[in-house]
N, C-alpha and C positions, 0 to 999 in steps of 0.2 A: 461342407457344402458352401459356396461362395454367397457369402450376400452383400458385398459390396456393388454399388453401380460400376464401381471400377473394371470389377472382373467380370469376365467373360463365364455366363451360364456352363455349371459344368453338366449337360447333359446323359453323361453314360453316367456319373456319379448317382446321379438323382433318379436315376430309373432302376442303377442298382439298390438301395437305398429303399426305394418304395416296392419291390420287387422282395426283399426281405420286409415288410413292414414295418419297416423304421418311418414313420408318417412326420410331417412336422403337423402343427395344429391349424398354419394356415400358409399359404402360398397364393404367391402374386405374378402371374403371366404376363407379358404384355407385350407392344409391337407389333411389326407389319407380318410378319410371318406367320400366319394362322395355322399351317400347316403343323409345326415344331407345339403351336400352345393345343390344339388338338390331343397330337398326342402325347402330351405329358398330362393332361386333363385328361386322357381315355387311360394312360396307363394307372392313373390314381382310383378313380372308379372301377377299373378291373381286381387292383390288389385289395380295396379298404370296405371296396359292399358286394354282400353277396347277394348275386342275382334273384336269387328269389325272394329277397328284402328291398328290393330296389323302389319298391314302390312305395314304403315307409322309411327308409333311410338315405334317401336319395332327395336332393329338392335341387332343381335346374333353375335359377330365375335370373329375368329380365333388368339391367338396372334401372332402364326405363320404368318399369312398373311398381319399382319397389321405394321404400323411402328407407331411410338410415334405422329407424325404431322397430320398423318392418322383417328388418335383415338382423338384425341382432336377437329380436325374437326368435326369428325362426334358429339362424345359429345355434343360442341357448337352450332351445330343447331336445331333448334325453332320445337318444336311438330307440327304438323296437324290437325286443327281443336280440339284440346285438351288440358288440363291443363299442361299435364309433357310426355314428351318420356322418354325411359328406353334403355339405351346402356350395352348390358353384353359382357362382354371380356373373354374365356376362354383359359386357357393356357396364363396367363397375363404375367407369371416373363419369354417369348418367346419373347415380346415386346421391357421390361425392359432391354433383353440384347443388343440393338439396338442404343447404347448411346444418349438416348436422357431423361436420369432420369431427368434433369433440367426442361425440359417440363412439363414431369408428373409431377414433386414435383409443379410446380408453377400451373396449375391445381389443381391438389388434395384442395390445400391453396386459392384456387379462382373457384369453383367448379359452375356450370351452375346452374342458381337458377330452371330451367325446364328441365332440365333432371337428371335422377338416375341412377347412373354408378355404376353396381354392376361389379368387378373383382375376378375371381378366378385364384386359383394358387394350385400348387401341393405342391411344396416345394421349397418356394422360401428362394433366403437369404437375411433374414430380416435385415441386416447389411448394407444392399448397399440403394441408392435411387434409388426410391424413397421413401419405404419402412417406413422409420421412418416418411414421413410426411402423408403418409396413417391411419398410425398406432393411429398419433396422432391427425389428422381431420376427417377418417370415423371411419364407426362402422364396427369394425373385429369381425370375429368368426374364434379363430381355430378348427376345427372342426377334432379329433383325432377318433380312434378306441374305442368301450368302451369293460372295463375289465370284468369281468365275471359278477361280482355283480352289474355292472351297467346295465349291458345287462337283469338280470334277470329281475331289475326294469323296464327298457326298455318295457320287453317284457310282465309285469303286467300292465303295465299302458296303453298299447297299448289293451290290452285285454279288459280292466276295460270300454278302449272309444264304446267298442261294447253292451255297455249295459247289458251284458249275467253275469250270474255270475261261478266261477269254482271250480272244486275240489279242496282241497289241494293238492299241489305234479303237478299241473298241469305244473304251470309255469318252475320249475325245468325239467321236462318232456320234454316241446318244446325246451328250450335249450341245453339240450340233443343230441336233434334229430338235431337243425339247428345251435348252435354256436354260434358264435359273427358274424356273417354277418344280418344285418340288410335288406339287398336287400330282403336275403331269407327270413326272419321272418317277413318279411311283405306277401311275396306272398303264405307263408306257412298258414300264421295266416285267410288269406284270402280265401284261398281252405279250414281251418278248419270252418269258417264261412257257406261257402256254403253250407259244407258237414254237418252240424248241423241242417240249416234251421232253424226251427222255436223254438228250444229248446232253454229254459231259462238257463238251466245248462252245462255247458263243465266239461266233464268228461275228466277222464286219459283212458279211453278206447277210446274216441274219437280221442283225438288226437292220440293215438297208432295205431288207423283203417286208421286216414286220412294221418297224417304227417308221420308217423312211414312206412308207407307202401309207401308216393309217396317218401321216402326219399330210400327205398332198392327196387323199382321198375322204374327205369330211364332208359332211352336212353342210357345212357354213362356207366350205369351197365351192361346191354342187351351186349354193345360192347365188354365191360371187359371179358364175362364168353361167348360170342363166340371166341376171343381172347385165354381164356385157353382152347379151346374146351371143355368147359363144357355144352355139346349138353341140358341135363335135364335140369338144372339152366335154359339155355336161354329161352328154349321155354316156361318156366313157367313165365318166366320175358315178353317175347313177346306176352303171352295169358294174362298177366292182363295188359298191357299195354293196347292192341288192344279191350280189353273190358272195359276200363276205357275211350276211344277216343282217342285216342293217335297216 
C-alpha cells in the first residue's frame, strides 16, 4: 500500500486490505474531499469494532478539544473485552498546533500494537512534525477532488456496482446534472435507483425524469423564484415538490 506523497492513494487496495483485517496501527486521511475520508474511516470502523463494543472501543475526538498527552493516553489504552480499539482524531493538524509534535512523532514510531489510530486533517502542513514521521510509518491517503474525467469514471463504476446495465450518453448525462460532488452523485444515483425499481436497463430518459427534475425542482429553487417574485415558477415548483413528499 502506497505511502509515499508521491503516489496516488491506492483506494480498492486499502479497502481490500481492511476488508480482510489486515489493519495498519495507524492512518492519516487528509484533503478536500471529505467524501473518499468518510468512507475509508466508516470502512475501518465497520471491519475493526464490533458494534456492540462501540461504546468501549471506539473514541471519536475533536482536535480542537484534545491536546497531544490527551490523545496518546487515550490511544495507549487496552480494548474491552476485544482484540483492538480504534481512536479517530478529526480536525488532527488543531492538536499538532499544541507543541507537543515530539509526542506524536515518538508515537506515531512506537504505535499501540491494539489500537488503530486513524487521523484526519484538512490541510495540514506536511512540513512541520509530526508530519513526516506519519507520512513515513502510517498509511496516508490524500484524498483531493476528482477532475471531470475521473468523476465520469467515478460515476460508471459506481453504476456498474448496481448490477443495472445503461444507455450510452448515460453516464455523461448524470454528470451533467450533478458535477464533481460526489456527496450528490451518490444520493442522486441512489433516488435514480429507487425510481427505476426493478428495471434491468437505465435509460437517458430516466435519469432526465429522476435526477434532471429533483435537480430544477428543490427547496432552495422554490426560495430563489419567490425571492424574484416569480409567483408561476414557484407554485409549479411547490406543487411538484408537495407531490413528490417533500
Amino acid at each position: 500500500m502506497a505511502k509515499s506523497s508521491k503516489e496516488k492513494f491506492d483506494m480498492s487496495g486499502f479497502l481490500s486490505s481492511v476488508k480482510k483485517k489486515e489493519f495498519s496501527p495507524i492512518y492519516f486521511f487528509y484533503g478536500e474531499e471529505t467524501f473518499f475520508i468518510e468512507e475509508c474511516v466508516d470502512a475501518v470502523l465497520d471491519a475493526a469494532v464490533d458494534s456492540s463494543m462501540k461504546e468501549f472501543n471506539l473514541d471519536i475526538l475533536q482536535g480542537g478539544d484534545i491536546d497531544g498527552k490527551k490523545l496518546i493516553s487515550i490511544a495507549t489504552a487496552y480494548p474491552m473485552m476485544a482484540e483492538r480499539r480504534v481512536v479517530v482524531v478529526k480536525d488532527f493538524e488543531r492538536v499538532v498546533k499544541k507543541d507537543v509534535e515530539d509526542i506524536l512523532a515518538y508515537y506515531v514510531e512506537h504505535p499501540s500494537p491494539t489500537t488503530i489510530l486513524i487521523l484526519v486533517a484538512n490541510a495540514p502542513d506536511l512540513r512541520k512534525k509530526p508530519y513526516p514521521s506519519i507520512k513515513k510509518h502510517a498509511v496516508c491517503g490524500e484524498m483531493n477532488a476528482l477532475w471531470d474525467n475521473e468523476m465520469l469514471a467515478w460515476i460508471e463504476s459506481r453504476l456498474k456496482k448496481t448490477k443495472r446495465s445503461f444507455e450510452p450518453h448515460v453516464v455523461e448525462l448524470l454528470h451533467s446534472y450533478i458535477g464533481n460532488s460526489l456527496r450528490e452523485a451518490v444520493n442522486e444515483i441512489e433516488k435514480l435507483m429507487i425510481a427505476v425499481d426493478e428495471k434491468s436497463m437505465i435509460t437517458a430518459k430516466d435519469v432526465e425524469r429522476v435526477v434532471g427534475v429533483s435537480k430544477e425542482f428543490t427547496v432552495f429553487e422554490l426560495a430563489n423564484k419567490v425571492g424574484e417574485k416569480n409567483i408561476q415558477r414557484a407554485v409549479e415548483i411547490a406543487e411538484r415538490l408537495l407531490n413528490s413528499g417533500e
